[in-house]
Jmol script that loads the backbone (N, CA, C; Angstrom):
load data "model"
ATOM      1  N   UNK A   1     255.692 123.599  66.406  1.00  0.00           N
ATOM      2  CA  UNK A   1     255.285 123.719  65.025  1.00  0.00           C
ATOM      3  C   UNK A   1     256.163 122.865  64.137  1.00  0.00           C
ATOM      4  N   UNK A   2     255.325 122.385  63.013  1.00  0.00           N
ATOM      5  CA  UNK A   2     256.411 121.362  62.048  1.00  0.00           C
ATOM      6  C   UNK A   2     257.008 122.630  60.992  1.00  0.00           C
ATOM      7  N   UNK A   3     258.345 122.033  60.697  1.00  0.00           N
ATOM      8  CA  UNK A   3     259.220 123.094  59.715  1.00  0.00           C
ATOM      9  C   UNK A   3     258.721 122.186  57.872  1.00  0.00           C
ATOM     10  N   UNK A   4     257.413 121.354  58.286  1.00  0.00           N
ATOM     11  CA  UNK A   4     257.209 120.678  56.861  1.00  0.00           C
ATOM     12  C   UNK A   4     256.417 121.813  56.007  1.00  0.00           C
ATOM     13  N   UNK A   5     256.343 121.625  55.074  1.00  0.00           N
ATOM     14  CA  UNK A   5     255.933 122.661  53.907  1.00  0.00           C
ATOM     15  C   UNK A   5     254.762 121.798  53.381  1.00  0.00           C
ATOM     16  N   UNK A   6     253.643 122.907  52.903  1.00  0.00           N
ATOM     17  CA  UNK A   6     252.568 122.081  52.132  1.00  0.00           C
ATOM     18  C   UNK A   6     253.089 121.578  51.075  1.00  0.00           C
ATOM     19  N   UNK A   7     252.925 120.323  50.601  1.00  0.00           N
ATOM     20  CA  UNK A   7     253.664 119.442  49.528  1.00  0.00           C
ATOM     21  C   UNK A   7     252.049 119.786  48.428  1.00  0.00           C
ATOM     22  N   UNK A   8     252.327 119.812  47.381  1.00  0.00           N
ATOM     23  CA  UNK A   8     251.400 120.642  45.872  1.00  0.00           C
ATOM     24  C   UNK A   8     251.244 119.166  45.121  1.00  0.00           C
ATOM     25  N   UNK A   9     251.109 119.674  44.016  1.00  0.00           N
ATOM     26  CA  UNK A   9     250.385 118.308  43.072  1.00  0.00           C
ATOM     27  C   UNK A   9     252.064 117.473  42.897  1.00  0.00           C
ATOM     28  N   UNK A  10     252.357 116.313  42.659  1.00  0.00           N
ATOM     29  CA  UNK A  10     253.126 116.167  42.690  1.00  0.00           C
ATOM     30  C   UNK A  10     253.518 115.754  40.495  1.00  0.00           C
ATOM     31  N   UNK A  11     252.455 115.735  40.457  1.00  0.00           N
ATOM     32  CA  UNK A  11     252.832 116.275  38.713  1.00  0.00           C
ATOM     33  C   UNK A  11     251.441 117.325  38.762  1.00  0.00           C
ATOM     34  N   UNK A  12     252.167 117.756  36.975  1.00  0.00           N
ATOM     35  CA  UNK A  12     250.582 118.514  36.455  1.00  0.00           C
ATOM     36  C   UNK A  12     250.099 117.837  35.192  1.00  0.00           C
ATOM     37  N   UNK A  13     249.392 117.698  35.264  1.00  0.00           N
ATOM     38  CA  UNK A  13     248.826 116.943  33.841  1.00  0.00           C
ATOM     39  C   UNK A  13     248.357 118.088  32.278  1.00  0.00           C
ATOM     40  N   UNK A  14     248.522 117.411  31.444  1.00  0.00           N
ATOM     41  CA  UNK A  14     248.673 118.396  30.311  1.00  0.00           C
ATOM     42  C   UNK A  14     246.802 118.436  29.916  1.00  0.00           C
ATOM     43  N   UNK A  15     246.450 119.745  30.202  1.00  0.00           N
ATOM     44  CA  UNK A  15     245.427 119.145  29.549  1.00  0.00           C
ATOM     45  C   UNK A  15     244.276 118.971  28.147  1.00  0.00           C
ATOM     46  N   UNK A  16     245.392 118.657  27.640  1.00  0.00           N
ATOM     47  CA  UNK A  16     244.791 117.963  26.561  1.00  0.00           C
ATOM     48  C   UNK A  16     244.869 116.455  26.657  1.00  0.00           C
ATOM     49  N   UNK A  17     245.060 116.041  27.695  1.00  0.00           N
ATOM     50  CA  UNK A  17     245.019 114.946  28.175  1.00  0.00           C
ATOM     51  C   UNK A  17     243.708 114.169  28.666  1.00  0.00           C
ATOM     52  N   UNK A  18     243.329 115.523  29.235  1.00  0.00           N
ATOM     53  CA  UNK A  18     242.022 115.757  30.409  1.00  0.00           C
ATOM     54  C   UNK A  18     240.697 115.078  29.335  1.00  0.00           C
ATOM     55  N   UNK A  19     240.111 114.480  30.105  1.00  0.00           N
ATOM     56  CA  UNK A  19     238.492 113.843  29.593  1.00  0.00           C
ATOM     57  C   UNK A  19     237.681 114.126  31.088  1.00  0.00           C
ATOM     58  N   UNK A  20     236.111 114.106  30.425  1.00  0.00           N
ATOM     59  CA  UNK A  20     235.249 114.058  31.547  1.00  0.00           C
ATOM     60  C   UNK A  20     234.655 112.551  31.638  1.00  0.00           C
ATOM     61  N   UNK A  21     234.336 112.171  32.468  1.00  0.00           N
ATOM     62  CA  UNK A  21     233.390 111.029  32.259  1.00  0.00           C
ATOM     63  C   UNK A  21     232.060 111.427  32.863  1.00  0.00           C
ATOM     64  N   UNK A  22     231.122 110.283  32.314  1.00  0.00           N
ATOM     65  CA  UNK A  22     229.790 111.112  33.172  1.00  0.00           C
ATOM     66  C   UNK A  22     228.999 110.180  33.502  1.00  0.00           C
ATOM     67  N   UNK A  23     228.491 109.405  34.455  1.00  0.00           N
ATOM     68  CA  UNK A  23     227.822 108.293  34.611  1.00  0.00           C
ATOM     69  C   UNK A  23     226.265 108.560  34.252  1.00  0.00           C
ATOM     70  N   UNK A  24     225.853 108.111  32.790  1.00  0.00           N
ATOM     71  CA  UNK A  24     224.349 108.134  32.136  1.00  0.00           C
ATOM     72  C   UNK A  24     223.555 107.151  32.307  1.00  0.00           C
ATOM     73  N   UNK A  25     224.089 106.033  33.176  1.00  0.00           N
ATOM     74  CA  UNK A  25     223.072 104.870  32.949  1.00  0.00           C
ATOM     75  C   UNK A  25     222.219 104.836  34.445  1.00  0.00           C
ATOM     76  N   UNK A  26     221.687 104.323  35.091  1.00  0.00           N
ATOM     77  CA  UNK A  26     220.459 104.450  36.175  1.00  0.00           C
ATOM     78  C   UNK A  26     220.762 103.207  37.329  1.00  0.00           C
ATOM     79  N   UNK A  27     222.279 103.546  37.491  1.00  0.00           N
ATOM     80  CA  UNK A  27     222.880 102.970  38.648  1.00  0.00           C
ATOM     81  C   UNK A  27     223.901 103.467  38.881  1.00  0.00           C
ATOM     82  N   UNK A  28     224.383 103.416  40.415  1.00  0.00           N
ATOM     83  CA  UNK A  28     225.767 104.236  40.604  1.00  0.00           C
ATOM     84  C   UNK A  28     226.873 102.872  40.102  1.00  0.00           C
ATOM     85  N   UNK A  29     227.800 103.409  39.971  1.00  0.00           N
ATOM     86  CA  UNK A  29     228.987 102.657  39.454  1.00  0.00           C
ATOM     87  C   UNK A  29     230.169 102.383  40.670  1.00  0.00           C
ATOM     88  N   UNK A  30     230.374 101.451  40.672  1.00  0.00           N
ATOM     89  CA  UNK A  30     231.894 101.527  41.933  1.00  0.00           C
ATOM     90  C   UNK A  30     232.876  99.924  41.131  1.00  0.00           C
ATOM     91  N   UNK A  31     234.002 100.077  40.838  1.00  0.00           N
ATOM     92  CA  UNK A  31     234.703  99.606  40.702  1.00  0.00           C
ATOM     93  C   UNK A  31     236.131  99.656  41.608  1.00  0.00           C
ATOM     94  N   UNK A  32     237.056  98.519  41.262  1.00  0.00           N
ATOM     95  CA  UNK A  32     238.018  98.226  41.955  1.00  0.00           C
ATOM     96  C   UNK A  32     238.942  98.676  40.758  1.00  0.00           C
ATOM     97  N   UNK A  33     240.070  99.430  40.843  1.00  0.00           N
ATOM     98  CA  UNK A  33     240.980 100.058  40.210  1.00  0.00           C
ATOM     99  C   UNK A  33     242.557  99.616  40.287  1.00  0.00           C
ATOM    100  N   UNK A  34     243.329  99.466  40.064  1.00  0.00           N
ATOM    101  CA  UNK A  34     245.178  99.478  40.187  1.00  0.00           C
ATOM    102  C   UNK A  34     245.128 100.485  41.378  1.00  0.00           C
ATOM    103  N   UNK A  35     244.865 101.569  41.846  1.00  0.00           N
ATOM    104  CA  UNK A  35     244.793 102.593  42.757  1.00  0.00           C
ATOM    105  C   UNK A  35     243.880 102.376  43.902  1.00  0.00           C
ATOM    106  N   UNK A  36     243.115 101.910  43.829  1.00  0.00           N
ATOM    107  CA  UNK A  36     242.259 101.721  44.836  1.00  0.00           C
ATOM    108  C   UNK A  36     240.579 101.739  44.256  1.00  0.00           C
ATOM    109  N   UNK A  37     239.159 101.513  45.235  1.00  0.00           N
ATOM    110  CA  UNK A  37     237.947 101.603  44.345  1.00  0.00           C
ATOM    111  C   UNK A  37     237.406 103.403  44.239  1.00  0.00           C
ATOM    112  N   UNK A  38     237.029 102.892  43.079  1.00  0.00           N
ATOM    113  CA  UNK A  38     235.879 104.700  42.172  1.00  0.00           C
ATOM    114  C   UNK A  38     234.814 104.375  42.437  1.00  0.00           C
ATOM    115  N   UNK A  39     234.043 105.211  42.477  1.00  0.00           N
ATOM    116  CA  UNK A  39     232.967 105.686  42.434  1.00  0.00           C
ATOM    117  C   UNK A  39     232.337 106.354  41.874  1.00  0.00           C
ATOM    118  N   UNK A  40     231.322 106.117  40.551  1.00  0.00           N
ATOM    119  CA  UNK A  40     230.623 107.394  40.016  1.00  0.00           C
ATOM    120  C   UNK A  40     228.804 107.123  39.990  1.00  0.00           C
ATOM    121  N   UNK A  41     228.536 108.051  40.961  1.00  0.00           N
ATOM    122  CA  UNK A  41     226.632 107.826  41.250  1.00  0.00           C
ATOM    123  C   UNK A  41     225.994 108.588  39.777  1.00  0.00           C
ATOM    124  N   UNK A  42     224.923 108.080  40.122  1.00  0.00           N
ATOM    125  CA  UNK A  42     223.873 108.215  38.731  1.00  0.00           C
ATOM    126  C   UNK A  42     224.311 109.810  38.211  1.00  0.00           C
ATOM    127  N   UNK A  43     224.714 110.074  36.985  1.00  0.00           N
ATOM    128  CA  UNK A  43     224.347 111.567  36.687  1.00  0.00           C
ATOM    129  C   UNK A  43     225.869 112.403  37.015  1.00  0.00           C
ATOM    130  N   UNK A  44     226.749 112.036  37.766  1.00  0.00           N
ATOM    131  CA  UNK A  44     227.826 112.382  37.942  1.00  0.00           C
ATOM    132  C   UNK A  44     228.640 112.647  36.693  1.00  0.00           C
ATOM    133  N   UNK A  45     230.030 113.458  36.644  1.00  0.00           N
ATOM    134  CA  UNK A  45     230.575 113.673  36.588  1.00  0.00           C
ATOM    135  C   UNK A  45     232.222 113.627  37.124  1.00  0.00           C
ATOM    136  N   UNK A  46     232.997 113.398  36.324  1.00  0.00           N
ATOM    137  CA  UNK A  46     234.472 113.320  37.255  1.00  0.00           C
ATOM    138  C   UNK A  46     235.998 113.691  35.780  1.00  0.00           C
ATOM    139  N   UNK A  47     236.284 114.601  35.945  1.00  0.00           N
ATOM    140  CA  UNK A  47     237.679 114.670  35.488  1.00  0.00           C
ATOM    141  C   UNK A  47     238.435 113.767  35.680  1.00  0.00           C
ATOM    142  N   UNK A  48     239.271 112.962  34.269  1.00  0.00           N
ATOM    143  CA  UNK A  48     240.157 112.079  34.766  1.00  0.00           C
ATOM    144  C   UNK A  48     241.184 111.838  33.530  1.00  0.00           C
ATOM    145  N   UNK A  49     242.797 111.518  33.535  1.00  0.00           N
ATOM    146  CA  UNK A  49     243.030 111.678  32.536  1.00  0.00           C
ATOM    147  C   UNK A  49     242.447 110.963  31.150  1.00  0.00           C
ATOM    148  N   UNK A  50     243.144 111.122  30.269  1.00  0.00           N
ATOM    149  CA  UNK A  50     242.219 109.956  29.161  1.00  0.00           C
ATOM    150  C   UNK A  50     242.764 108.982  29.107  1.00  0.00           C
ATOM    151  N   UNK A  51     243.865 108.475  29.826  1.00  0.00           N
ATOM    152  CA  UNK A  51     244.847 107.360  29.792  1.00  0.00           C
ATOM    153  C   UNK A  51     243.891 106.014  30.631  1.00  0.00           C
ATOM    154  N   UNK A  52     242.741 106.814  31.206  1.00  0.00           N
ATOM    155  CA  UNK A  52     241.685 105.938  32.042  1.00  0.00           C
ATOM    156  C   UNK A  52     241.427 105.629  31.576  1.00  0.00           C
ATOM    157  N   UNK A  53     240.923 105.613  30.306  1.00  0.00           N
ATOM    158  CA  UNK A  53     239.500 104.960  29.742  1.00  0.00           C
ATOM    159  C   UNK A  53     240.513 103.655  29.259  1.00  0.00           C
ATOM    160  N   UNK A  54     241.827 102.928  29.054  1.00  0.00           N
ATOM    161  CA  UNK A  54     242.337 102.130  28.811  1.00  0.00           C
ATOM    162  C   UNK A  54     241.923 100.944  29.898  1.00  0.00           C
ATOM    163  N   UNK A  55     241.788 101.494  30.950  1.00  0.00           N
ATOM    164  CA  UNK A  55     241.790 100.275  32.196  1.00  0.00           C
ATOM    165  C   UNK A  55     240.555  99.479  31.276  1.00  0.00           C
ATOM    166  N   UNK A  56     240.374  98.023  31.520  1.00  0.00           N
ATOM    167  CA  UNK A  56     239.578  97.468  31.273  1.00  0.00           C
ATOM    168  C   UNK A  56     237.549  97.295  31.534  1.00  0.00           C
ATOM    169  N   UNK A  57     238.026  97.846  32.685  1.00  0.00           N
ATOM    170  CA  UNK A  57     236.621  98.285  33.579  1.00  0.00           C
ATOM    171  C   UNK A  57     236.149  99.182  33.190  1.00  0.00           C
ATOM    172  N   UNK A  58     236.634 100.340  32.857  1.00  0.00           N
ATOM    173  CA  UNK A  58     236.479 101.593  32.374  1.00  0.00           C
ATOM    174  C   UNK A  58     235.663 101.069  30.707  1.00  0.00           C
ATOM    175  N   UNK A  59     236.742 100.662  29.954  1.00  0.00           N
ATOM    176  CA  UNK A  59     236.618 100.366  28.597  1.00  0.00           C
ATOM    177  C   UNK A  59     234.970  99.485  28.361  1.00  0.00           C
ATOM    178  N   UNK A  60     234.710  99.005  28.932  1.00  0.00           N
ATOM    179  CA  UNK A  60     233.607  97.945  29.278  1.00  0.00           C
ATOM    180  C   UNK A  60     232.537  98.509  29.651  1.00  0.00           C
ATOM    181  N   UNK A  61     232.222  99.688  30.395  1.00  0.00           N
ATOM    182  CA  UNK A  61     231.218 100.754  30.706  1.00  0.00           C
ATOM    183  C   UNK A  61     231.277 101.475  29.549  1.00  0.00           C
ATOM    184  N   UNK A  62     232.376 101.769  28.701  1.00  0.00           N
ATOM    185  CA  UNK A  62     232.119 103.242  27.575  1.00  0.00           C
ATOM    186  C   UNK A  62     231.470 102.106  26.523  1.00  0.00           C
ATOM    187  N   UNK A  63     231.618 101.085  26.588  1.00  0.00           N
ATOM    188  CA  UNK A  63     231.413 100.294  25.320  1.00  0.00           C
ATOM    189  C   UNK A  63     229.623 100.020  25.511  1.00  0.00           C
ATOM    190  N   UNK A  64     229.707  99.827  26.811  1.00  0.00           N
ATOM    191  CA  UNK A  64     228.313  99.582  27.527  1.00  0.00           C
ATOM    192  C   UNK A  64     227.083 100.414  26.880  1.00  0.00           C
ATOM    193  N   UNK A  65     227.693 101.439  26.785  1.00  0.00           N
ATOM    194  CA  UNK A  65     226.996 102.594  27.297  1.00  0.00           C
ATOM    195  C   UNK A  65     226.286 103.500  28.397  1.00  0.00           C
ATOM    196  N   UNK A  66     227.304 102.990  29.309  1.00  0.00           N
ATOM    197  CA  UNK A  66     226.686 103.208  31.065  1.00  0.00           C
ATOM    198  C   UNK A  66     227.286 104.322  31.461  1.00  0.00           C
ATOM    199  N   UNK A  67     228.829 104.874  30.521  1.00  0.00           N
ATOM    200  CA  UNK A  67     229.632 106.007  30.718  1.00  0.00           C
ATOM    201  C   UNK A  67     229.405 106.984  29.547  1.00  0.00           C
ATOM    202  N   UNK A  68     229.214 108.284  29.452  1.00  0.00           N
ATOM    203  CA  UNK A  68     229.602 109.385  28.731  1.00  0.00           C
ATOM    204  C   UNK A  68     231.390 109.939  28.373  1.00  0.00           C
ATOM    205  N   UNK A  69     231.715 110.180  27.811  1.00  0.00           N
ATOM    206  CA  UNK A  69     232.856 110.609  27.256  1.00  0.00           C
ATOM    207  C   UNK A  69     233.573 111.603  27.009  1.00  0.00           C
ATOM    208  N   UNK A  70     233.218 113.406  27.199  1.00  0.00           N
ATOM    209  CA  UNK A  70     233.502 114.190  26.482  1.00  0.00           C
ATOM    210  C   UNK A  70     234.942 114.568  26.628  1.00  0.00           C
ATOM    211  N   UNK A  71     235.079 115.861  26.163  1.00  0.00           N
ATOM    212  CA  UNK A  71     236.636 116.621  26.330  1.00  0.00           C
ATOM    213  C   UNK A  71     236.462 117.632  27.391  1.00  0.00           C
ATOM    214  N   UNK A  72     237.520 117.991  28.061  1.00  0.00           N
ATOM    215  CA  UNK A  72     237.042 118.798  29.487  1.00  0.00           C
ATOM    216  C   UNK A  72     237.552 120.023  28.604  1.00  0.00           C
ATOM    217  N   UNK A  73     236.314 121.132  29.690  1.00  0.00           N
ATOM    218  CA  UNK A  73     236.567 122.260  28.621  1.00  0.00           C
ATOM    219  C   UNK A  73     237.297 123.655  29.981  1.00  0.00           C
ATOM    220  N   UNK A  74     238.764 123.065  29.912  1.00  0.00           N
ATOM    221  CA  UNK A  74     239.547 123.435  30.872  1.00  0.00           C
ATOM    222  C   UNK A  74     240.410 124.817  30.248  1.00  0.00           C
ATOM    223  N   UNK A  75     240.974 126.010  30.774  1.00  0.00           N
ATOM    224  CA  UNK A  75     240.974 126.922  30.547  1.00  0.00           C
ATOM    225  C   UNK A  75     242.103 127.477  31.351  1.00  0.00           C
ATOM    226  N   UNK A  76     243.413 127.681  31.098  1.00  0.00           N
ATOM    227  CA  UNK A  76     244.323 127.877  32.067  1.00  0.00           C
ATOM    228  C   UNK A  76     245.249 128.692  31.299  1.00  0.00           C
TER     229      UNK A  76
END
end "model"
wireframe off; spacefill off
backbone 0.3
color backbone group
């Protein structure tokens, strides 16, 4: 048996930080990221901080209108 311990989030994010995005336009979305590629299919949804919507790719879909925007309605 390993003596390793489950390792947890390694931060927590504040959330008022927290945004939803929501893919509204009538194609799935996949981009290449600083982190690696996303994915958001038609109609989706995804929690992410709001510090995202800065990336350029991101910014370019909300402007589009291909992304939705709201505030996550998180409860802790």
């Amino acid at each position: 048996m390993s003596d390793r311990k489950p390792v947890g989030p390694t931060w927590k994010p504040n959330p008022k930080e927290i945004v939803v995005i929501t893919n509204i336009s009538q194609k799935n979305l996949a981009f290449k990221l600083p982190t690696g590629y996303f994915r958001l299919d038609v109609g989706r949804s995804q929690m992410v901080e709001a510090s995202f919507l800065d990336l350029p790719a991101i910014k370019a879909l909300v402007e589009a209108g291909q992304i939705q925007v709201t505030k996550a309605n998180r409860k802790r």
